[in-house]
C-alpha positions as CSV (number, residue, x, y, z in Angstrom):
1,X,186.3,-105.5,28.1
2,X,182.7,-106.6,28.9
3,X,179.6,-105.8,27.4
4,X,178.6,-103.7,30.5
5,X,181.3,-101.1,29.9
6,X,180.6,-97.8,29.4
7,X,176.8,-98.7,29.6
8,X,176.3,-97.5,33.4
9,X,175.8,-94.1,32.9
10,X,173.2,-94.4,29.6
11,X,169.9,-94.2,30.4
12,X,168.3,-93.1,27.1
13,X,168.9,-96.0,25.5
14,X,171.2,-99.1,25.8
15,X,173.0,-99.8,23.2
16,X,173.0,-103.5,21.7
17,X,176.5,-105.1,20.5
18,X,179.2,-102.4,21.8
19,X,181.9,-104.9,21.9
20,X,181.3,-106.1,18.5
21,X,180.2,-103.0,17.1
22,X,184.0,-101.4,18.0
23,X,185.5,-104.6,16.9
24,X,184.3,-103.9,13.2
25,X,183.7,-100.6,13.4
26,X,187.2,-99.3,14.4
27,X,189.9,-99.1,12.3
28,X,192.5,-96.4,11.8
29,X,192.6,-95.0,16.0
30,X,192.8,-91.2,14.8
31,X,190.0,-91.4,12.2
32,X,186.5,-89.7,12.2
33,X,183.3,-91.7,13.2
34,X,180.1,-91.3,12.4
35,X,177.5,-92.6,14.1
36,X,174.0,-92.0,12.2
37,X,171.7,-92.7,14.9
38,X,173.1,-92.2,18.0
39,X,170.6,-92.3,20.7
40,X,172.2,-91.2,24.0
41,X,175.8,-91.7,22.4
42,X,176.5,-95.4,24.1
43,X,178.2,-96.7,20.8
44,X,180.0,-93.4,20.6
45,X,180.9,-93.7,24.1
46,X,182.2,-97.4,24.1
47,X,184.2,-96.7,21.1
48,X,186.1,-93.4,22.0
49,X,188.1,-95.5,24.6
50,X,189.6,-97.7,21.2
51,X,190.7,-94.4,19.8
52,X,192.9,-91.6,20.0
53,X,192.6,-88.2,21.6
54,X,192.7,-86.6,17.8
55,X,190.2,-89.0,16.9
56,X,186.8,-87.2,15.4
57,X,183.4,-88.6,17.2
58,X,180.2,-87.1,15.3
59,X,176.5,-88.2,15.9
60,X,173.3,-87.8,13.9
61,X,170.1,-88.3,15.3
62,X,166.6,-86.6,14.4
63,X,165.0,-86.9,17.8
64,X,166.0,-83.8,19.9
65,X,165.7,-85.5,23.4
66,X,168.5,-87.8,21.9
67,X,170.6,-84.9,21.4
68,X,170.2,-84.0,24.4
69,X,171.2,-87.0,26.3
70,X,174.7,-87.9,24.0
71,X,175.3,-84.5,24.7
72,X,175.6,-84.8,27.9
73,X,176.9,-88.9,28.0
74,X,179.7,-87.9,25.6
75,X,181.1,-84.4,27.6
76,X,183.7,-86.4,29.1
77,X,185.2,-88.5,26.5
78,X,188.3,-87.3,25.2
79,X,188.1,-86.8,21.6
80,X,186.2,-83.6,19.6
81,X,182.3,-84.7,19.5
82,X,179.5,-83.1,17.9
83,X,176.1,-83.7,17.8
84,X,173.2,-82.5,15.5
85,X,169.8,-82.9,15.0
86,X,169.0,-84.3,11.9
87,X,167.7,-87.2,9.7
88,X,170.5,-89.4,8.7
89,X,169.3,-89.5,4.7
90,X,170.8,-85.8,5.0
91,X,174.4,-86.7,6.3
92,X,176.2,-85.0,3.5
93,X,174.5,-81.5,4.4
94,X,176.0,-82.2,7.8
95,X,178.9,-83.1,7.2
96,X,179.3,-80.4,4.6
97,X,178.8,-77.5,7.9
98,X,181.4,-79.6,9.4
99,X,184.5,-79.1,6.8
100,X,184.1,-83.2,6.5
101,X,184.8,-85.1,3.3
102,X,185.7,-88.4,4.3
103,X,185.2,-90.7,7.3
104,X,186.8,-93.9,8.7
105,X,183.9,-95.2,10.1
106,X,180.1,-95.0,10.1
107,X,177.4,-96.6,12.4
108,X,173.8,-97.5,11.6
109,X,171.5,-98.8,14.8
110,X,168.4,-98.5,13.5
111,X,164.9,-98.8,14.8
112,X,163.4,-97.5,17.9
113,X,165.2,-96.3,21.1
114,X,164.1,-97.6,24.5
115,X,163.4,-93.9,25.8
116,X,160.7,-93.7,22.7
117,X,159.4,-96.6,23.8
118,X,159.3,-95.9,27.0
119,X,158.0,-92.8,26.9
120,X,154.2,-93.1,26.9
121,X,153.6,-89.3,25.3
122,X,155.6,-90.4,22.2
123,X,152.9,-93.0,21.4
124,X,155.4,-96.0,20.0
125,X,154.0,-98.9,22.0
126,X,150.6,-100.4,22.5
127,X,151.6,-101.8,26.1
128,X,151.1,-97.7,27.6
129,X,148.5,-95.7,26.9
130,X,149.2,-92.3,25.2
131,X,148.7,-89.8,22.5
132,X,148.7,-91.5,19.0
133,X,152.2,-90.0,17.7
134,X,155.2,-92.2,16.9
135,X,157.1,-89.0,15.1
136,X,160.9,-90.0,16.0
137,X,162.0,-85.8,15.2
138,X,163.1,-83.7,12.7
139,X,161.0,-85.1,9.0
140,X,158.3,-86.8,10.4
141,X,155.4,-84.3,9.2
142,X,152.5,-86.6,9.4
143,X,151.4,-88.7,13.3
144,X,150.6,-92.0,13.4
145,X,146.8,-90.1,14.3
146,X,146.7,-88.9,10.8
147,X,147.9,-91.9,9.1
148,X,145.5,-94.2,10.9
149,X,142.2,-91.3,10.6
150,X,142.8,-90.6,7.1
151,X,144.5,-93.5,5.3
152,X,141.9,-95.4,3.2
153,X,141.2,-98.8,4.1
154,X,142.8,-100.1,0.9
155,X,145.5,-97.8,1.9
156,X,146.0,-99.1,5.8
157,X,145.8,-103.0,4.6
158,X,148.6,-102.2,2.6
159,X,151.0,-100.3,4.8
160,X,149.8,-103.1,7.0
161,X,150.9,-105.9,4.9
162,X,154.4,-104.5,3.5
163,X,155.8,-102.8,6.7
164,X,154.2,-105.3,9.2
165,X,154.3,-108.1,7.2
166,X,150.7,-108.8,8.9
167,X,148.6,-111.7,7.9
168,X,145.5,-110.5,9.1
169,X,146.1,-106.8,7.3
170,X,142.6,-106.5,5.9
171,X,140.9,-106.9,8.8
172,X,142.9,-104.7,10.8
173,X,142.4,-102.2,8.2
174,X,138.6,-103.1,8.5
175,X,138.3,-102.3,12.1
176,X,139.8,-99.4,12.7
177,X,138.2,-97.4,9.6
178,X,135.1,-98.9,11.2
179,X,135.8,-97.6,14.4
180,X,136.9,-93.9,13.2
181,X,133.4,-93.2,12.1
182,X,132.2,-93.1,15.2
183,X,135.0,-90.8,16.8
184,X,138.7,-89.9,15.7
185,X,141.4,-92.7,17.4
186,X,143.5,-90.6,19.2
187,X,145.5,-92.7,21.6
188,X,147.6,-95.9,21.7
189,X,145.2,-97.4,24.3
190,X,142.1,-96.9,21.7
191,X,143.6,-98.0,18.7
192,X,144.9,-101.1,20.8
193,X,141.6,-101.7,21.6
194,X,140.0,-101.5,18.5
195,X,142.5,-103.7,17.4
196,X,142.1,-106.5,19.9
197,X,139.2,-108.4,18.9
198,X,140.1,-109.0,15.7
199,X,143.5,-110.7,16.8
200,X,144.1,-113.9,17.5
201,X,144.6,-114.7,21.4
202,X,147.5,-116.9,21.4
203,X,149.5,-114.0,18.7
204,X,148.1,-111.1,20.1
205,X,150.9,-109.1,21.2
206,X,152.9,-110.3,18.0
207,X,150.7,-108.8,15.9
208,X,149.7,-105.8,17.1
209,X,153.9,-104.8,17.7
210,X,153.8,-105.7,13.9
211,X,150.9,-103.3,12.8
212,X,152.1,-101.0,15.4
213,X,155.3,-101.3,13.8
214,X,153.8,-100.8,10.4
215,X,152.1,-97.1,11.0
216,X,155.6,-95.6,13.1
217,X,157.7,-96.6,9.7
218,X,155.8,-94.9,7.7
219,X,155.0,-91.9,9.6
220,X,159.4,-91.4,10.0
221,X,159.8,-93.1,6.2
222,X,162.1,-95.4,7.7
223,X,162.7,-97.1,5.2
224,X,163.3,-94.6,2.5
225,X,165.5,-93.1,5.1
226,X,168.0,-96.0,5.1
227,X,167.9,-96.5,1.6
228,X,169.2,-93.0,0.8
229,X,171.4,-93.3,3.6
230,X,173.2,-96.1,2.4
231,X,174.7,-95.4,-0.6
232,X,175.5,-91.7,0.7
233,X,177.3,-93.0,3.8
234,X,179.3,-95.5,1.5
235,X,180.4,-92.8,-0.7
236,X,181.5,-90.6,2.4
237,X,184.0,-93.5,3.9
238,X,187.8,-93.5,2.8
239,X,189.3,-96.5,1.5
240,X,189.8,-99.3,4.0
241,X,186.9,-97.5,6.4
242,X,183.8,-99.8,7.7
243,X,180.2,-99.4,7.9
244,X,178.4,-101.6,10.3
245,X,174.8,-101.5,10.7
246,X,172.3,-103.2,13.1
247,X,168.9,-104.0,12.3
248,X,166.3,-105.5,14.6
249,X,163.7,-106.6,11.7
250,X,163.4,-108.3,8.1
251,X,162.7,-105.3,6.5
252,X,165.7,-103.8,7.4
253,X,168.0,-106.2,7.5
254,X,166.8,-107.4,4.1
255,X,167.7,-104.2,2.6
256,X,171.3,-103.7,4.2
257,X,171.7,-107.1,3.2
258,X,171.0,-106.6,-0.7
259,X,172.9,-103.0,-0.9
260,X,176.5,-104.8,0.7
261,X,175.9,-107.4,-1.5
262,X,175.8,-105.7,-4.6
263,X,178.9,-103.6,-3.3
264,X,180.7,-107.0,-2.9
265,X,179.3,-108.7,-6.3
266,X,181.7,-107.0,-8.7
267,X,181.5,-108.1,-11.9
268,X,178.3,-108.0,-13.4
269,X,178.3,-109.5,-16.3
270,X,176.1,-112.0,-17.7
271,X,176.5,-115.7,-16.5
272,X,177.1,-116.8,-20.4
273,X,180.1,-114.5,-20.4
274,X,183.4,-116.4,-20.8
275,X,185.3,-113.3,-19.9
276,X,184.6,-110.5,-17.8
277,X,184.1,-107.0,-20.3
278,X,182.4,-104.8,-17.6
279,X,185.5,-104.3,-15.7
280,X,183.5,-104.2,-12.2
281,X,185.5,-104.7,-9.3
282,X,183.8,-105.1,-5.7
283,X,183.7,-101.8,-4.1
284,X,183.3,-103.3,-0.6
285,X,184.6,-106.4,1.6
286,X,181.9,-108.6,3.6
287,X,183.2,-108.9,7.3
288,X,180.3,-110.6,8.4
289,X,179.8,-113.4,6.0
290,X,176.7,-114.3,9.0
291,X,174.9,-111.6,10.8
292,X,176.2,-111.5,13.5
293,X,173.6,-111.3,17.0
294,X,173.5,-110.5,20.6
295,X,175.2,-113.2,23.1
296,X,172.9,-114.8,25.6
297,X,174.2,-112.9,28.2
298,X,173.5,-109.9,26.6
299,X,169.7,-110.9,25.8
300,X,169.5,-111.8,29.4
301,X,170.5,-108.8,30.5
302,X,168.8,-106.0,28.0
303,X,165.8,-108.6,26.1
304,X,164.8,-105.6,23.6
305,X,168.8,-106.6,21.9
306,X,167.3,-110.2,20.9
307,X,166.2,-109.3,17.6
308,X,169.2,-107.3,16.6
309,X,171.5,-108.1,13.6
310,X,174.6,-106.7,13.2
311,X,176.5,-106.8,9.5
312,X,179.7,-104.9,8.3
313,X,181.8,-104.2,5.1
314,X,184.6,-102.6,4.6
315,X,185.8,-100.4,1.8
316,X,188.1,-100.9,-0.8
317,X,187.7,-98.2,-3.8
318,X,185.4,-95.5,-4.8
């Protein structure tokens, strides 16, 4: 296998670590999959050719043009596939409609697809000009317009500073409250360039992907999303199934890291405890002691997988 397979025909999105992905991802060939965010079905895609005919292939994803496209990637393959449009926090209502209680396998690939970004009337990226949106689908009630015309300037240094991790936060917050006065900021293009002079030259495009960053997680509650997610999806997978998830920054990744950790820790007794008396045994198996991250090939070939982190447990009791 190479990492090019089953990639030719997926032009939504290209998915980052296939190979590796299926390599922790897979392991009982006639099981169910889930795959919470599944862009234009590439992971689903790769994976199918590991597993059986009777094997179950079901994605989640809340942006409707991604339903659209895995739809359509995925009509081929030769196991039963469904696809639904929803936010992955509410996985057990889906798989409730489904007559699903347990899975073998669940996928997180979290972040933004390249079609979002790519697409200048979504609004996700400060290098197009278009309307000031960033809603990823279903759940997103409030645009990134509302959050960065209404939001007090109090309120935008701090979304600034936890989701952007921003060191000039205050004054970005400064500018554009400054700026709205005179007229509302309704496109990318504008609040780029509102932005601008307050950024340093030589970190320029670092920080404004991080403050742009900063307003589309918290318009699609991002990270509330994945820490509901989490434990729910863990409860849904059978003994001996895996979760692997992929995260492309600290925020993230920090927070998958913390939840498999505690799954692994076990005992949790005090330190000054001769003897364990909880009785706490780990509910889940590190496979990735490391994250594990795109090749070189691989960045060479698709850049936007450089960031990405991939990390996987498996289960071993309820």
């Amino acid at each position: 296998m190479t990492s090019t397979t089953g990639r030719k025909n997926e032009k939504f999105h290209r998915p980052v670590l296939v190979e590796e992905t299926a390599r922790y991802l897979v392991s009982e060939p006639g099981g169910t999959y889930l795959d919470l965010t599944c862009g234009g079905g590439g992971h689903l895609r790769f994976i199918s050719r590991l597993l059986d005919p009777d094997a179950v292939l079901i994605g989640i994803d809340r942006d409707p043009d991604a339903v659209t496209a895995a739809q359509s990637n995925l009509k081929s393959v030769r196991q039963k596939v469904t696809i639904v449009n929803n936010t992955f926090s509410r996985l057990d209502g889906v798989l409730a409609i489904l007559g699903i209680d347990t899975i073998d396998g669940v996928l997180f690939d979290l972040g933004v697809s390249s079609h979002q970004i790519d697409t200048s009337q979504r609004g996700f990226s400060f290098m197009q000009d278009g309307p000031l949106d960033m809603r990823m689908g279903v759940g997103a009630v409030r645009s990134a317009g509302d959050v960065v015309n209404e939001y007090s300037e109090e309120a935008l240094a701090a979304l600034f500073r936890r989701f952007g991790e921003e060191k000039r936060a205050r004054k970005a917050a400064a500018v554009i409250v400054k700026a709205r006065r005179t007229a509302r900021i309704t496109t990318t293009g504008s609040l780029r360039d509102i932005l601008v002079p307050g950024l340093s030259p030589k970190h320029r495009n670092a920080s404004l992907a991080r403050l742009f960053q900063a307003i589309r997680i918290e318009v699609n509650r991002e990270l509330d999303e994945l820490e509901q997610a989490l434990p729910k999806a863990l409860d849904r997978l059978a003994i001996g199934g895996r979760m692997v998830v992929i995260s492309y920054h600290s925020l993230e990744d920090r927070i998958v890291k913390q939840f498999l950790a505690r799954g692994a820790k076990g005992c949790t007794c005090p330190p000054e405890f001769p003897v364990c008396v909880c009785g706490k045994t780990p509910q889940v198996a590190l496979l990735t002691k490391r994250v594990v991250k795109p090749s070189e090939k691989e960045i060479e070939e698709n850049r936007r997988a450089s960031p990405a982190k991939l990390r996987a447990a498996e289960k071993l009791r309820q």
